[in-house]
N, C-alpha and C positions, 0 to 999 in steps of 0.2 A: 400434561401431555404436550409435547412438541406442538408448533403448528406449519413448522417450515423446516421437519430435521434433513441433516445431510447423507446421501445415500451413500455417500463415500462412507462414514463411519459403522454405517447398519451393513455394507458389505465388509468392510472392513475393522473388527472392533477393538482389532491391539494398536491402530495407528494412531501416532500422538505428534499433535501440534502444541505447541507452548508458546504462552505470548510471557514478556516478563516485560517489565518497564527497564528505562534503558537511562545513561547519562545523554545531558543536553545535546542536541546536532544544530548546525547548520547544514543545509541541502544548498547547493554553491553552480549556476548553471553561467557556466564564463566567470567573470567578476562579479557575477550579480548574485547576493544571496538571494532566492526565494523562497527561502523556510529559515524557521528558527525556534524549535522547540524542545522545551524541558518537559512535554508528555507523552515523546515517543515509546513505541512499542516496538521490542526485539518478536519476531518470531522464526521460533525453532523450527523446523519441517522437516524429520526423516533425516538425510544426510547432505541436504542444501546446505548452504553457507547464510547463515541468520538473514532477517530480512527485517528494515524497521520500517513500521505503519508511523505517520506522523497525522496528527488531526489535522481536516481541514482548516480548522481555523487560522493555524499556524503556517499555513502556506501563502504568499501572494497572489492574491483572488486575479490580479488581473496581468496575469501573465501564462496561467493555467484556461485550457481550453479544451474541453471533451472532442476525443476521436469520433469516430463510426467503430474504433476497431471494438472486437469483444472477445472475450475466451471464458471455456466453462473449467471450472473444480468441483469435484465429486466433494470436497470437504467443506468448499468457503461461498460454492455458487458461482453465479457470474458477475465477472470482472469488467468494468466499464475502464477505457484507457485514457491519457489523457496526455494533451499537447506542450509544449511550452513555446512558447514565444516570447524573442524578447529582441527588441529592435529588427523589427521587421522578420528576424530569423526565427524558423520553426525546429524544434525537436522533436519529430512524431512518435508516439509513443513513449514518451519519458517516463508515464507514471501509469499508475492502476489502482482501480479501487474496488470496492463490492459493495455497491451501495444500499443490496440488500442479499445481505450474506446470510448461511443457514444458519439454523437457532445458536447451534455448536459454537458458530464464532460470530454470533453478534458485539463480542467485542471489539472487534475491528473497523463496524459500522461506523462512518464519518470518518473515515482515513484516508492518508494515500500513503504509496508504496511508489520508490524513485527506482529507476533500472541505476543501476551504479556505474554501469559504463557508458552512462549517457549523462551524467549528471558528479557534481564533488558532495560525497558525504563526510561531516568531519565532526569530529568531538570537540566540543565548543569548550 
């Protein structure tokens, strides 16, 4: 038995999210890499344009900063947002994560997710 299932899914139950693992990225904010990993996750969602979760651990701890902002998904929960800074300069909202995502996608637990028009994603 679930203990955190997603109401999107129980309303919804043809809807399908797909995480696949991905080739290596760098995440590129100005000249400065702050990510660089070979355990990203593709995920598919309906007819968005893929999206990759990178673990935190692969991200530079110390140029990443949690927002205030927040938004909910019927599918993955609520999403905590998250800053970049880097020389003094801030990116608000560059990334997202769901730090406690429902049962469905506790795979994405310990991720983040970069907006792309705020940030360089590249195939390393």
């Amino acid at each position: 038995m679930a203990n955190n299932p997603a109401p999107g899914f129980t309303k919804h139950s043809g809807y399908n999210i797909e995480l696949q693992p991905t080739d290596p990225v760098n995440v590129r904010a100005g000249d400065q890499i702050i990510a660089n990993s070979s355990s990203a996750l593709s995920m598919l969602e309906g007819s968005s344009s893929p999206v990759l979760y990178i673990p935190f651990e692969d991200v530079a701890a110390n140029i990443i900063s949690k927002s205030e902002t927040t938004t909910y998904c019927p599918f993955k929960g609520t999403a905590s947002y998250w800053n970049i800074v880097i020389d003094g300069e801030t990116i608000a909202d560059a990334a997202w994560s769901y730090e406690e995502p429902f049962d469905e996608m506790l795979a994405i637990k310990g991720y983040l997710a970069f907006y792309p028009d705020k940030v360089e994603i590249q195939p390393i």
